[in-house]
N, C-alpha and C positions, 0 to 999 in steps of 0.2 A: 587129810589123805583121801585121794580120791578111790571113788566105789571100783572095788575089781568088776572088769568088763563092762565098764559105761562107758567105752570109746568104741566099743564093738558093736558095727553095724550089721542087724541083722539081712541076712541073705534074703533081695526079693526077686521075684517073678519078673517076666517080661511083661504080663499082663497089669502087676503091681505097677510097671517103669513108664507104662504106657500111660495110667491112670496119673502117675506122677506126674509126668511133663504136662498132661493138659491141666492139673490143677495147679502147677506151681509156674511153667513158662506161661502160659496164657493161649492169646492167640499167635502169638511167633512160634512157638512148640507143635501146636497142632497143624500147622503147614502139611508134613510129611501126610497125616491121613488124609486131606483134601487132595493130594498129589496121589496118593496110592487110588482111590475112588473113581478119580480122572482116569487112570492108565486102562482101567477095568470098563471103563464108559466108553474111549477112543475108540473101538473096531466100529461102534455102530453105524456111522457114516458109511461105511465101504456099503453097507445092504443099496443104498440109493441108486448105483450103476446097472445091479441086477434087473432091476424094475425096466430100464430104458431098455435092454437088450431085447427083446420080446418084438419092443414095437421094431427098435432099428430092424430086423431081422425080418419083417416085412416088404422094404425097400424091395429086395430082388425078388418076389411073389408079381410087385408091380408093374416089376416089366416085363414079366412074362405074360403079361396078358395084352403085350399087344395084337391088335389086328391081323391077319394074316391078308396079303391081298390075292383077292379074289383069280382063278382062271378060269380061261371062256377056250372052248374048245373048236375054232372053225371049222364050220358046214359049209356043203359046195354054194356058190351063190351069194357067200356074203363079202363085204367089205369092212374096210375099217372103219369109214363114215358112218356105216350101219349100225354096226357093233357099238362106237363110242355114243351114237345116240341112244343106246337101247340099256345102255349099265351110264348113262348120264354122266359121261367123263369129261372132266372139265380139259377142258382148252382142242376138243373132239377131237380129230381123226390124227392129229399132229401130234397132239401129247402122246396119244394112243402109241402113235409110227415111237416117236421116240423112246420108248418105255417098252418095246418089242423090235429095234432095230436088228439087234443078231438075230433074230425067231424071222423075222419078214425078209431080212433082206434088203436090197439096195433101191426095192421099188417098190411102194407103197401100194401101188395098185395091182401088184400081182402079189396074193396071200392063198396059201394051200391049204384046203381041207386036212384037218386033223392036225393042224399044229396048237399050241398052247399057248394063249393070247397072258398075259398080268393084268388084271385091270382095278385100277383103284387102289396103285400105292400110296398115292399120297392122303386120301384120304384112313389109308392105314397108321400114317405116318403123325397124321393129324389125332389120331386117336390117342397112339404112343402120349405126345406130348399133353393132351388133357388127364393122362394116367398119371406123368413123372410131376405136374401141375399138383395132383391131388394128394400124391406120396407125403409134403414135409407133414399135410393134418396128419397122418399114420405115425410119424414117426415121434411127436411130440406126445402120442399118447402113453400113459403108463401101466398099461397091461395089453396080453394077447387078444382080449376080448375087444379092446381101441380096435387094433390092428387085422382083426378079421372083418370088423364093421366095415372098416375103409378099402381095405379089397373088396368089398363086396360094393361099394360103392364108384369108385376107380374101374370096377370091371361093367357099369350099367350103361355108359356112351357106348361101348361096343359094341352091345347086345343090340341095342338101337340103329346104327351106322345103316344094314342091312336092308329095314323095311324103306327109310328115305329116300333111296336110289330106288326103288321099285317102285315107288309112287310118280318117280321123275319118266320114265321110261314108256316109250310112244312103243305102240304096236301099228303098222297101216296097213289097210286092205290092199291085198294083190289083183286090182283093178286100177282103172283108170285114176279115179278121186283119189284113190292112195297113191300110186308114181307120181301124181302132180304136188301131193302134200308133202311127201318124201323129198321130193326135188324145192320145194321151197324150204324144207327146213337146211337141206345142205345147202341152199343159195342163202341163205341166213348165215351161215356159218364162213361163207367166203366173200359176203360181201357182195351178191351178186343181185341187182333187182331183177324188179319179175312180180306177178300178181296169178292170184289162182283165175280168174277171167281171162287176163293176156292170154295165160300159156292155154286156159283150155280151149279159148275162141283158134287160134293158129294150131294146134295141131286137129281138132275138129277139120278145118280148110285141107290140111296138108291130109289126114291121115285117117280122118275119121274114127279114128282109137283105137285102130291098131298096131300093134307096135312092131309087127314083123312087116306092116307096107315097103313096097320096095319100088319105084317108080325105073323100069326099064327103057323105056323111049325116049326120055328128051336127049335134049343136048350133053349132058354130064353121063345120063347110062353112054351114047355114046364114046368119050371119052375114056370110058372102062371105070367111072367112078357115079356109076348109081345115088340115087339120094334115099336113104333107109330108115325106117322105125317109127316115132308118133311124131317125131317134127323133119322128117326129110334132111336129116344131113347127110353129105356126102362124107366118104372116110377121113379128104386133106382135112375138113374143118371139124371134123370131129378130133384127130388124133392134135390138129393146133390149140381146139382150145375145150377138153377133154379136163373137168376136175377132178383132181389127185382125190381119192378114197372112194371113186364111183369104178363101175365094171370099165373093163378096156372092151367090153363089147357093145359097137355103137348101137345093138337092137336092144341090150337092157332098157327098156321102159327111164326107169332114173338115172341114166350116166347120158343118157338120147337127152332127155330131157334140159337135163342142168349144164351139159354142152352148147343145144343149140341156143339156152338161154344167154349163156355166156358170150357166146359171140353174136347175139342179137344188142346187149348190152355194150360193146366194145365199136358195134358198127350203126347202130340204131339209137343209144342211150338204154335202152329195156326190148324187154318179146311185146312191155305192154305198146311200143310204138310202130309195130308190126301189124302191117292189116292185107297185106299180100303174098306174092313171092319174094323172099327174102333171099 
């Protein structure tokens, strides 16, 4: 006869059921607690995104530090020739006109006191692009501290840009030595020969170095066209062959100059094959 109540199992725990399955299923039973451990371990990944945000958020720091280009405020007396040699503007007096078209106007040669010149976008431009060049280092870094380093890196070409144009930048003497230097760097620039002895032996001859000479008795004052300034040109051949970015006034010292050079060049080969009246 069986024992009263030996078929009565007694009542256990969850903790007891727990203990159960891993001692009696094995490793197939304990599945479920390797699976619960996992669920409690999965968020940790997400932390890894937060870290990049810091640097990525740098990106738009970087462009704000581009260049700004520079303005020049016209004073009576100058030009564009002038101006683009003295802030060292690449492709001179042309880029200049082009990059100041609606501020100048339709003639390059006539420019007003007190307008507001741009100069040096593109080397702004230039700047930009070694900024957005140096952004992806910032942005692979993983903290804010990456991403301050490298603005402050990205921001060092710019700080620089400034003094290299001031080193390029000619100043000449408002004398003779300086109008004849001046006039060869714009004959430089247009392609025009010419040598500092040519030009100073011929106007020595014509002018003796002064630039407001004005010969009234020959044949051309006659005709009502005077020959004027340190190389004797008359107005027709001044205003024919006259380079765009010097003064429209044929007594300017350098627009006198690089004028009658011009058409010594066109009719002589150079002023240097000029040994008389031309």
């Amino acid at each position: 006869m069986p024992a009263q109540g030996k078929h009565r199992r007694p009542k256990s725990t969850s903790l007891g059921r727990g203990l159960a399955a891993v001692t009696t299923g094995g490793a197939v039973l304990a599945l479920p607690v390797i699976g619960a451990t996992s669920a409690f371990a999965a968020p940790a990944p997400a932390a890894a995104p937060q870290a990049v945000a810091p640097a990525a958020a740098a990106a738009p720091v970087n462009s704000a530090a581009k260049a700004t280009p520079a303005k020049h405020s016209v004073v009576a007396g100058e030009t564009l020739s002038k101006i683009a040699r003295e802030h060292s503007v690449s492709g001179g007096w042309k880029k200049l006109y082009e990059g100041n078209r609606k501020i100048v106007g339709s003639n390059p040669d006539l420019i007003h006191p007190g307008i507001k010149l741009v100069i040096g976008a593109k080397s702004a431009a230039s700047s930009d692009d070694k900024a957005s060049k140096a952004s992806p280092s910032a942005a692979r870094g993983a903290s804010a501290d990456r991403a301050d380093r490298s603005e402050r890196v990205n921001a060092a070409p710019v700080a620089k840009a400034a003094p290299a144009a001031e080193k390029q930048a000619v100043a000449y003497t408002n004398d003779l030595d300086g109008w004849i230097r001046e006039s060869l760097a714009v004959m430089a620039e247009q392609g025009i020969p010419g040598t500092y002895e040519g030009i100073h032996r011929n106007i020595m001859r014509e002018s003796s170095g002064n630039p407001n000479a004005i010969n009234n008795w020959d044949s051309n004052a006659v005709k009502g066209t005077p020959s004027k300034g340190l190389l004797q040109v008359i107005d027709p051949t001044f205003q024919a062959y006259h380079v765009p970015g010097t003064s429209t006034d044929s007594y300017d010292p350098v627009a006198n100059i690089t004028a009658a050079c011009n058409y010594a060049a066109d009719r002589y080969g150079s002023i240097d094959n000029v040994f008389g009246a031309y």
